[in-house]
N, CA, C and O atoms as a Tinker XYZ file with bonds, in Angstrom:
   360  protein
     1  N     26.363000    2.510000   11.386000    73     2
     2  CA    25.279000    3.436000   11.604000    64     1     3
     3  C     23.959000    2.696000   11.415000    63     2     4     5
     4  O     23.655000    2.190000   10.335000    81     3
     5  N     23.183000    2.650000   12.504000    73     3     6
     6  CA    21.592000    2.290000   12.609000    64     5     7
     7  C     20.875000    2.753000   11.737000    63     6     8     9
     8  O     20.849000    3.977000   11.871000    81     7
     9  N     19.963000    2.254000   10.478000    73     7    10
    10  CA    18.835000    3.124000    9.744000    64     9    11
    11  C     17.985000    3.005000   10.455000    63    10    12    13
    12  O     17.978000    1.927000   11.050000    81    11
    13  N     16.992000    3.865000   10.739000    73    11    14
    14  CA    15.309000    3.435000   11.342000    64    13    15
    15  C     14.457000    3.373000   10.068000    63    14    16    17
    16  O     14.380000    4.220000    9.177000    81    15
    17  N     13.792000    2.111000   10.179000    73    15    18
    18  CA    12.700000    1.764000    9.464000    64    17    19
    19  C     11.424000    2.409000   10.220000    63    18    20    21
    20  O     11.033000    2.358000   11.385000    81    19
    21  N     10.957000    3.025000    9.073000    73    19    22
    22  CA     9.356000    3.570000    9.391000    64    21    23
    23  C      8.722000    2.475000   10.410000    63    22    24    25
    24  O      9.171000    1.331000   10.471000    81    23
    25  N      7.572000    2.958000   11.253000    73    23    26
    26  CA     7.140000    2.131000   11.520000    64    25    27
    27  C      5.562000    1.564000   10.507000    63    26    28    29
    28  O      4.750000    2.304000    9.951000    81    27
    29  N      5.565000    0.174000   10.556000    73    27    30
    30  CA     4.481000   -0.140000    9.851000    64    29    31
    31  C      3.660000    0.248000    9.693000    63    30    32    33
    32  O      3.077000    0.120000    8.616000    81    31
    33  N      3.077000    1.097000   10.951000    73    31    34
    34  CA     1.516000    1.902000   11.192000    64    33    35
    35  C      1.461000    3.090000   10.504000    63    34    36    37
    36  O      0.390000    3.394000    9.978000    81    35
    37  N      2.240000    3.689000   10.424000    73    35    38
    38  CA     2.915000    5.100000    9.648000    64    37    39
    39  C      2.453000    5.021000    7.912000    63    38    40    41
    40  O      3.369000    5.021000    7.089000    81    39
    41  N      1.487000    4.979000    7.592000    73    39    42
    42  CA     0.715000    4.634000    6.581000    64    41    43
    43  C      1.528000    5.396000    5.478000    63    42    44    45
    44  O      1.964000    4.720000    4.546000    81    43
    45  N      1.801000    6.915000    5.504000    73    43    46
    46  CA     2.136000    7.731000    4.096000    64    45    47
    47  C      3.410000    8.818000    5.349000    63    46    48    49
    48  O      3.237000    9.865000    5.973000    81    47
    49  N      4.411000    8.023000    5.238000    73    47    50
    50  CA     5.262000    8.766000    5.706000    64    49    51
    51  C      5.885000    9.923000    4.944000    63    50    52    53
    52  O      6.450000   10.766000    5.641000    81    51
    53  N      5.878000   10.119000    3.522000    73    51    54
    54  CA     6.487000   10.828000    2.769000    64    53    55
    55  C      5.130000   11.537000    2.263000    63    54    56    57
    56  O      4.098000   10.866000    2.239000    81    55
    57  N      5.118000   13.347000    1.721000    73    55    58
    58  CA     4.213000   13.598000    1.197000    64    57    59
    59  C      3.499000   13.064000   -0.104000    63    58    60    61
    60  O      2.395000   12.521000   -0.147000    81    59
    61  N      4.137000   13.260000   -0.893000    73    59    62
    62  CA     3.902000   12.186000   -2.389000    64    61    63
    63  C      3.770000   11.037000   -2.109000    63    62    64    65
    64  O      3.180000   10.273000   -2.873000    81    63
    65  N      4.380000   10.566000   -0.737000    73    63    66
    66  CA     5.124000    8.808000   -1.437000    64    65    67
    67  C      3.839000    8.119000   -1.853000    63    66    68    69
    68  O      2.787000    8.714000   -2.086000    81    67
    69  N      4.104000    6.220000   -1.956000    73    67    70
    70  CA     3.279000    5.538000   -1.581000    64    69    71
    71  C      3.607000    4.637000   -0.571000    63    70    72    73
    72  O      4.331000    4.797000    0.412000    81    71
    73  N      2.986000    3.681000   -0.943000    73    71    74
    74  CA     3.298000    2.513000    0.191000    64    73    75
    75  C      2.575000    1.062000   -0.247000    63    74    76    77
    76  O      1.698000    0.867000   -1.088000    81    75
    77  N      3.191000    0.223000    0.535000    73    75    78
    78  CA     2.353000   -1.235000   -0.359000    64    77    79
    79  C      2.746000   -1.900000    1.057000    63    78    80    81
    80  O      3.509000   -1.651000    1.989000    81    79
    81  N      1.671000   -3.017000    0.652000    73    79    82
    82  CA     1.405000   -4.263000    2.218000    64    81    83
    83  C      1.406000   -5.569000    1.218000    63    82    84    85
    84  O      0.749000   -5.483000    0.180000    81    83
    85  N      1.985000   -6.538000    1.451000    73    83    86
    86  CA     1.851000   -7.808000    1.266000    64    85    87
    87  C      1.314000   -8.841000    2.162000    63    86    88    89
    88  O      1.789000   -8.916000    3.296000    81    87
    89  N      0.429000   -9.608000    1.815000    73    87    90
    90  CA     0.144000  -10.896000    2.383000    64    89    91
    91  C     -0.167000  -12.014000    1.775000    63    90    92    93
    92  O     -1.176000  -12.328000    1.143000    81    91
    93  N      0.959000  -12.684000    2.068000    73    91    94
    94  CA     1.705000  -13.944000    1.538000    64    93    95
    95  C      0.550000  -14.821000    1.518000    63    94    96    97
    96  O     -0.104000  -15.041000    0.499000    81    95
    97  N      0.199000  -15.543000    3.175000    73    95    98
    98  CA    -1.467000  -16.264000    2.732000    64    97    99
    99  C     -2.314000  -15.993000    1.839000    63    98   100   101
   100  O     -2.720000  -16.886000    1.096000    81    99
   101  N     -2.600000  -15.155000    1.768000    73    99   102
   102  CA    -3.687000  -14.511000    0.619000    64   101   103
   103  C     -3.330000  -14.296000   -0.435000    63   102   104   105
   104  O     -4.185000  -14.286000   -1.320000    81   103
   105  N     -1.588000  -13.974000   -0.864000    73   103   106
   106  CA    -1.181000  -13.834000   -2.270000    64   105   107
   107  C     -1.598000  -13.110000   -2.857000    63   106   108   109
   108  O     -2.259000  -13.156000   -3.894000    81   107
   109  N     -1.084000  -11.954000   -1.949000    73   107   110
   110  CA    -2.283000  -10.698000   -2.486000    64   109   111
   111  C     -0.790000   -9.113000   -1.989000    63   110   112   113
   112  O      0.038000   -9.293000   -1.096000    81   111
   113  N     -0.840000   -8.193000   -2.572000    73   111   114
   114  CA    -0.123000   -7.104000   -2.485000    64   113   115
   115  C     -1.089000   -5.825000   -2.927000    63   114   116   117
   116  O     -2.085000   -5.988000   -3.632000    81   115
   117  N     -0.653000   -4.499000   -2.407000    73   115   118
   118  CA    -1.497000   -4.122000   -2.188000    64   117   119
   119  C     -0.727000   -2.561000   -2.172000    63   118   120   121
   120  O      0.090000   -2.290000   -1.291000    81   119
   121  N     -1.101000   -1.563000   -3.278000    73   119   122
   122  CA    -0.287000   -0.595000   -3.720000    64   121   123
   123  C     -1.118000    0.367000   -2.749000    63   122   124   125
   124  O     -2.279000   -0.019000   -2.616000    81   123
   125  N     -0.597000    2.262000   -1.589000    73   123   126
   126  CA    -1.370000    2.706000   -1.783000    64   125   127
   127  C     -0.499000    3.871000   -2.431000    63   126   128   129
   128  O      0.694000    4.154000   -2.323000    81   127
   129  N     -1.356000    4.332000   -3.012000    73   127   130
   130  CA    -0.806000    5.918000   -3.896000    64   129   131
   131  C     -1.873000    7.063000   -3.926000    63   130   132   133
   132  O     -3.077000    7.094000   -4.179000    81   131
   133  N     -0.638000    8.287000   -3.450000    73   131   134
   134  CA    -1.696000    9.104000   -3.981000    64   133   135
   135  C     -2.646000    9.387000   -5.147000    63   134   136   137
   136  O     -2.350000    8.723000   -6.140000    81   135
   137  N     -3.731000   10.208000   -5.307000    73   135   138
   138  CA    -4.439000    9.741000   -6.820000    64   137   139
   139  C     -3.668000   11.193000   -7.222000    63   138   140   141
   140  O     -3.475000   12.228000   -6.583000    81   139
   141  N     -3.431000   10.899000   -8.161000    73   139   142
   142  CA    -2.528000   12.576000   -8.962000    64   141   143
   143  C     -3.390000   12.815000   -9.874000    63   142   144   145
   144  O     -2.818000   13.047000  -10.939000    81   143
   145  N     -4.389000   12.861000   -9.939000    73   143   146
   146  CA    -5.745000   13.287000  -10.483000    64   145   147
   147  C     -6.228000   14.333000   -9.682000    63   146   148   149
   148  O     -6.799000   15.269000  -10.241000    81   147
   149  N     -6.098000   14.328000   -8.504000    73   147   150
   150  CA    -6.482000   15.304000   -7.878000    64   149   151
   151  C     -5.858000   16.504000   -7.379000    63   150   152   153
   152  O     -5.164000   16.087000   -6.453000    81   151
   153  N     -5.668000   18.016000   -7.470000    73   151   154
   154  CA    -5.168000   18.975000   -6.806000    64   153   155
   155  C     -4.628000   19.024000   -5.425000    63   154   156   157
   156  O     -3.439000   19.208000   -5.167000    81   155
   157  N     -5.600000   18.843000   -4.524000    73   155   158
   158  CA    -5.795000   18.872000   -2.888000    64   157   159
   159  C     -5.026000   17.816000   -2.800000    63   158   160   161
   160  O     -4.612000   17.906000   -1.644000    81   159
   161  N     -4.228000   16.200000   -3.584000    73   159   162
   162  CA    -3.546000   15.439000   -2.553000    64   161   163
   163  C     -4.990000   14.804000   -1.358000    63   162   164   165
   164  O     -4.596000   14.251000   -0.331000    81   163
   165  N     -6.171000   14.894000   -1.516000    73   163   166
   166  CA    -7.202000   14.377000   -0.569000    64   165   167
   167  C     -7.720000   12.715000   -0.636000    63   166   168   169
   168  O     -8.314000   12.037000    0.202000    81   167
   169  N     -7.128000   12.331000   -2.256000    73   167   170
   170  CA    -7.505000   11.054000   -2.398000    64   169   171
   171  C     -6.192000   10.516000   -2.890000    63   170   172   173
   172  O     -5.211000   11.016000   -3.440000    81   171
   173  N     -6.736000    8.611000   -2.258000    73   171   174
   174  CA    -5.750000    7.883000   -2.155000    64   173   175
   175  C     -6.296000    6.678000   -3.103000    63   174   176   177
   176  O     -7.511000    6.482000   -3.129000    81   175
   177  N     -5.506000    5.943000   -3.810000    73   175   178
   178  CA    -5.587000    4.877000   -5.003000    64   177   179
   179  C     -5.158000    3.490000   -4.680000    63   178   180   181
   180  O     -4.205000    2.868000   -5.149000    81   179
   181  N     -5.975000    3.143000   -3.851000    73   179   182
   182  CA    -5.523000    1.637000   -3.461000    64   181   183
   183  C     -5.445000    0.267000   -4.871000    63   182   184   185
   184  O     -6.407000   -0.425000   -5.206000    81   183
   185  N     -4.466000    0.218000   -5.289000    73   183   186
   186  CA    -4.707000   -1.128000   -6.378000    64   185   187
   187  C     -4.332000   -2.433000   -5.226000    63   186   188   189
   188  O     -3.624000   -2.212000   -4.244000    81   187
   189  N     -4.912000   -3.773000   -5.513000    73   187   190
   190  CA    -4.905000   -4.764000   -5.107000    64   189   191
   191  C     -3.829000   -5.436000   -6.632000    63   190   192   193
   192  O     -3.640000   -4.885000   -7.717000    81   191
   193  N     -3.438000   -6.449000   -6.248000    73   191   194
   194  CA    -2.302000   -7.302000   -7.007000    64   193   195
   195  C     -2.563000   -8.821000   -6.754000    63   194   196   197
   196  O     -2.147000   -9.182000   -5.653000    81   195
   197  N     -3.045000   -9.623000   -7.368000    73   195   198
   198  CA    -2.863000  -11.213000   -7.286000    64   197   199
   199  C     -0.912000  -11.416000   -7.614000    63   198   200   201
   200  O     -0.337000  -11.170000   -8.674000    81   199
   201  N     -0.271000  -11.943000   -6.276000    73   199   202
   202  CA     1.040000  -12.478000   -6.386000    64   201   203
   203  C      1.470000  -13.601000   -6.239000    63   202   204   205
   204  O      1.681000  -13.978000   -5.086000    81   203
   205  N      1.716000  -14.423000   -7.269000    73   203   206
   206  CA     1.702000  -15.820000   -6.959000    64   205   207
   207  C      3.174000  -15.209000   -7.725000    63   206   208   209
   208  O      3.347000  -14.576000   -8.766000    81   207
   209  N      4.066000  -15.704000   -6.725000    73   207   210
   210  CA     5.997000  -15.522000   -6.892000    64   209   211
   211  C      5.877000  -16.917000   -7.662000    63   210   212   213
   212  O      5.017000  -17.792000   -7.564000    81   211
   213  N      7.131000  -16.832000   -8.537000    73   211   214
   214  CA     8.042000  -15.606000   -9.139000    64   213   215
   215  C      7.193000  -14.742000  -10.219000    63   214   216   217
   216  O      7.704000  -13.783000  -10.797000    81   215
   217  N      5.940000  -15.131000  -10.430000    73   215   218
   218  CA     5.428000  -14.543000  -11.234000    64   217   219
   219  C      4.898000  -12.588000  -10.950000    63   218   220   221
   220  O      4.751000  -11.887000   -9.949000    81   219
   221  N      4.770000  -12.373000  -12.391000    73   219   222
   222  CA     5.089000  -10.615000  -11.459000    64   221   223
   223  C      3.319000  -10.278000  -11.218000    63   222   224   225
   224  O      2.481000  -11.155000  -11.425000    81   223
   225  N      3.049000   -9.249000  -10.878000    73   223   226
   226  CA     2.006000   -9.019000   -9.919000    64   225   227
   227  C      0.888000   -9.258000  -11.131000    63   226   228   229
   228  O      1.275000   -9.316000  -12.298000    81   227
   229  N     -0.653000   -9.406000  -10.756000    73   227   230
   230  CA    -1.831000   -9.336000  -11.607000    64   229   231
   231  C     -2.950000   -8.453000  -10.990000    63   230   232   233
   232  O     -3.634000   -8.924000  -10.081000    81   231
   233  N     -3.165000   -7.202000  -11.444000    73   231   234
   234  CA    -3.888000   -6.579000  -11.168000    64   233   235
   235  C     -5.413000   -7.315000  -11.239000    63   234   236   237
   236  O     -5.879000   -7.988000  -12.158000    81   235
   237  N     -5.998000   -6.963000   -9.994000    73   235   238
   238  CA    -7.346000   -6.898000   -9.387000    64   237   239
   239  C     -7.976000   -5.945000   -9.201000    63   238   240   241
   240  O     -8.726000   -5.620000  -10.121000    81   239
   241  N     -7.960000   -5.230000   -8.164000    73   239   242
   242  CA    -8.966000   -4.349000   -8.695000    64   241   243
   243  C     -8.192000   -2.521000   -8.119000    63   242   244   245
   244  O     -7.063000   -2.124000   -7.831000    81   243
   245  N     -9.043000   -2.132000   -8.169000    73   243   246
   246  CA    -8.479000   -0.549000   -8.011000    64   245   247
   247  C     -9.815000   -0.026000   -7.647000    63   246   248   249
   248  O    -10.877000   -0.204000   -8.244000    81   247
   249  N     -9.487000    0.935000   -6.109000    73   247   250
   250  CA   -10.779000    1.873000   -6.000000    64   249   251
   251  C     -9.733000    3.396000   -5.320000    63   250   252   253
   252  O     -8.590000    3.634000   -4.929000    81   251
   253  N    -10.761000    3.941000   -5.484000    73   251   254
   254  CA   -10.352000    5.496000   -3.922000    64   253   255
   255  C    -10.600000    5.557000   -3.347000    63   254   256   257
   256  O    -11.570000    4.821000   -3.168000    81   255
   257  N    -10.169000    6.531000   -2.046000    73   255   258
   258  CA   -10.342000    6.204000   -0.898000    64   257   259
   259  C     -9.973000    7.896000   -0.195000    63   258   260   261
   260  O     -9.095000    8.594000   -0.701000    81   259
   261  N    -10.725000    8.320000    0.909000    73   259   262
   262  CA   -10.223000   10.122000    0.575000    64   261   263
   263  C     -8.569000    9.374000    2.028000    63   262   264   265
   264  O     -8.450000    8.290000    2.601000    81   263
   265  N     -7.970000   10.237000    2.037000    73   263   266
   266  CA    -6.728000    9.916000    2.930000    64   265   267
   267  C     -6.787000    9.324000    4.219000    63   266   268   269
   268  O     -6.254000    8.303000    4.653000    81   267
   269  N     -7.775000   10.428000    4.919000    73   267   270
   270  CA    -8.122000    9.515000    6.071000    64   269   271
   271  C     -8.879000    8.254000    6.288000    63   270   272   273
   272  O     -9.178000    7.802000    7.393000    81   271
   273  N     -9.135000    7.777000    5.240000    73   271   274
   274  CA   -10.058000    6.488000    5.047000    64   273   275
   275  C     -9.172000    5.436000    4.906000    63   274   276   277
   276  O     -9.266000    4.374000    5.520000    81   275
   277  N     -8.027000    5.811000    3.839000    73   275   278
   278  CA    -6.958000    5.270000    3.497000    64   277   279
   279  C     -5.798000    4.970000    4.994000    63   278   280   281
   280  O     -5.157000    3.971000    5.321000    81   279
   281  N     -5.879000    5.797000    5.373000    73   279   282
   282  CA    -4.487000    5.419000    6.213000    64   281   283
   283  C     -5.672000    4.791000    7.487000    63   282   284   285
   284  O     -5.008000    4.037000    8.198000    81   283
   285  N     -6.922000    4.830000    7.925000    73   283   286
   286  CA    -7.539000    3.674000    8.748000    64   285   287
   287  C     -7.434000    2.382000    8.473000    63   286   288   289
   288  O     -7.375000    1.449000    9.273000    81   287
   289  N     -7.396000    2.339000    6.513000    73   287   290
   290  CA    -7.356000    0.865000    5.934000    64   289   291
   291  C     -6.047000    0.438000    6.193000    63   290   292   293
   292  O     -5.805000   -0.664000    6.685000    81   291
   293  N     -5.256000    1.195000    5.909000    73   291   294
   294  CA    -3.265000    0.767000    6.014000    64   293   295
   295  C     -3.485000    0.300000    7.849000    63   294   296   297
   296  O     -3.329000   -0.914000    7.978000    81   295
   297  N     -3.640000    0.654000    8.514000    73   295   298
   298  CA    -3.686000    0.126000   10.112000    64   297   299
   299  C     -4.383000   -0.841000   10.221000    63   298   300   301
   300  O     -3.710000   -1.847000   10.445000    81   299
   301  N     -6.167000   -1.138000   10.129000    73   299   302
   302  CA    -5.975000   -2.391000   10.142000    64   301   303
   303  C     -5.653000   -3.271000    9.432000    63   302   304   305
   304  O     -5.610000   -4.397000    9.927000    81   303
   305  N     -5.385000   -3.129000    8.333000    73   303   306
   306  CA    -4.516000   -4.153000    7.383000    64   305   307
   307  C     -3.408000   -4.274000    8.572000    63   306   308   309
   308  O     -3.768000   -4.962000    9.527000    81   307
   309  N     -2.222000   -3.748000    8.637000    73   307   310
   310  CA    -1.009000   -4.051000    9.288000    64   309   311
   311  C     -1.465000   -4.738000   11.022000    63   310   312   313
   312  O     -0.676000   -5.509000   11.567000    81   311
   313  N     -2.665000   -4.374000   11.654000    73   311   314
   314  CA    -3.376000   -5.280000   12.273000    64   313   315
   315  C     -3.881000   -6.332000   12.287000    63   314   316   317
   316  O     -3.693000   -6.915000   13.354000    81   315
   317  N     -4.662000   -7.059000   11.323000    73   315   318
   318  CA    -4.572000   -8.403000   10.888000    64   317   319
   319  C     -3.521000   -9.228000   10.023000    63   318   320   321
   320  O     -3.689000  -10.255000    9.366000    81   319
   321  N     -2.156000   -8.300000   10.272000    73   319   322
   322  CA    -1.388000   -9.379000    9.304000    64   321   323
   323  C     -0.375000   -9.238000    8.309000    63   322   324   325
   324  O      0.714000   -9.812000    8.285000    81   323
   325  N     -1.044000   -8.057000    7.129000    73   323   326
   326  CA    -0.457000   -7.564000    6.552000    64   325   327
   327  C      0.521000   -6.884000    6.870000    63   326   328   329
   328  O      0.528000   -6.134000    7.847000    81   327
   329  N      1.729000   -7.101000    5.880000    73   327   330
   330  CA     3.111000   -6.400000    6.295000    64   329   331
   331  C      3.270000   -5.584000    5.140000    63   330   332   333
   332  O      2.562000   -5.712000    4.141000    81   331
   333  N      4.702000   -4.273000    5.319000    73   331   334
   334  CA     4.939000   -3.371000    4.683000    64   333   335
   335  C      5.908000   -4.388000    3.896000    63   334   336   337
   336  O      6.472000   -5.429000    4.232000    81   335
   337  N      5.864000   -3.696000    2.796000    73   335   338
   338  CA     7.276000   -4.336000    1.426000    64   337   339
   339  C      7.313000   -2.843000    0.672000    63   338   340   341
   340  O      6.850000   -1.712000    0.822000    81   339
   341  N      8.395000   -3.790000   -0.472000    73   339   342
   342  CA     8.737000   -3.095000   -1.270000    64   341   343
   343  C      7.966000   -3.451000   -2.183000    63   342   344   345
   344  O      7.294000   -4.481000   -2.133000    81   343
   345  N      7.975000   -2.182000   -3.661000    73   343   346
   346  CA     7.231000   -2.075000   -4.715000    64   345   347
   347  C      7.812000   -3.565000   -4.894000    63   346   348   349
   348  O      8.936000   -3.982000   -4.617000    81   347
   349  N      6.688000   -4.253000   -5.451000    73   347   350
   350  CA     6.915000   -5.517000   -6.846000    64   349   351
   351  C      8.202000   -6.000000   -7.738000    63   350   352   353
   352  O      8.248000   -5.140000   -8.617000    81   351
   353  N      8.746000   -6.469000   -7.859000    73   351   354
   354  CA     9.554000   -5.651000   -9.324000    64   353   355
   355  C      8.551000   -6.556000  -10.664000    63   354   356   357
   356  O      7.921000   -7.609000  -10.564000    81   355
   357  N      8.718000   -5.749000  -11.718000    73   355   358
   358  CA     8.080000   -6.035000  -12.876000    64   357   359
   359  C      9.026000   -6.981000  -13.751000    63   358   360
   360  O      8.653000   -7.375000  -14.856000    81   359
């Protein structure tokens, strides 16, 4: 049986979920999450990650972003480069 993988562009396929982009050149990963601070689900919590493997991730920086701002950033990110992964492991 075939799974289908989301497609990359598909920024927040799940209501809650999140999602993360890696790019290896840059050594950089890149969390997005909803902010659960908020009621409405309207804002999104982008953390950045310094990843230099095997070592585990180093937080950089963290801002918000309202959703639709967020899922413009998830596209062109996955436009210049950046790819979808999995969470980190710690």
């Amino acid at each position: 049986m075939l799974i289908s993988c989301p497609s990359p562009f598909e920024a927040f396929d799940k209501p809650q979920g999140e999602g993360w982009l890696v790019n290896g050149d840059q050594q950089l990963v890149v969390q997005f999450k909803p902010d659960a601070s908020t009621t409405h689900g309207q804002w999104v919590e982008l953390r950045t990650y310094k990843w230099i493997r095997p070592q585990p991730p180093v937080p950089e920086s963290r801002r918000r972003l309202t959703k639709p701002s967020a899922s413009e950033a998830w596209k062109h990110m996955v436009k210049v480069g950046w790819r979808r992964c999995a969470p980190p492991v710690r």
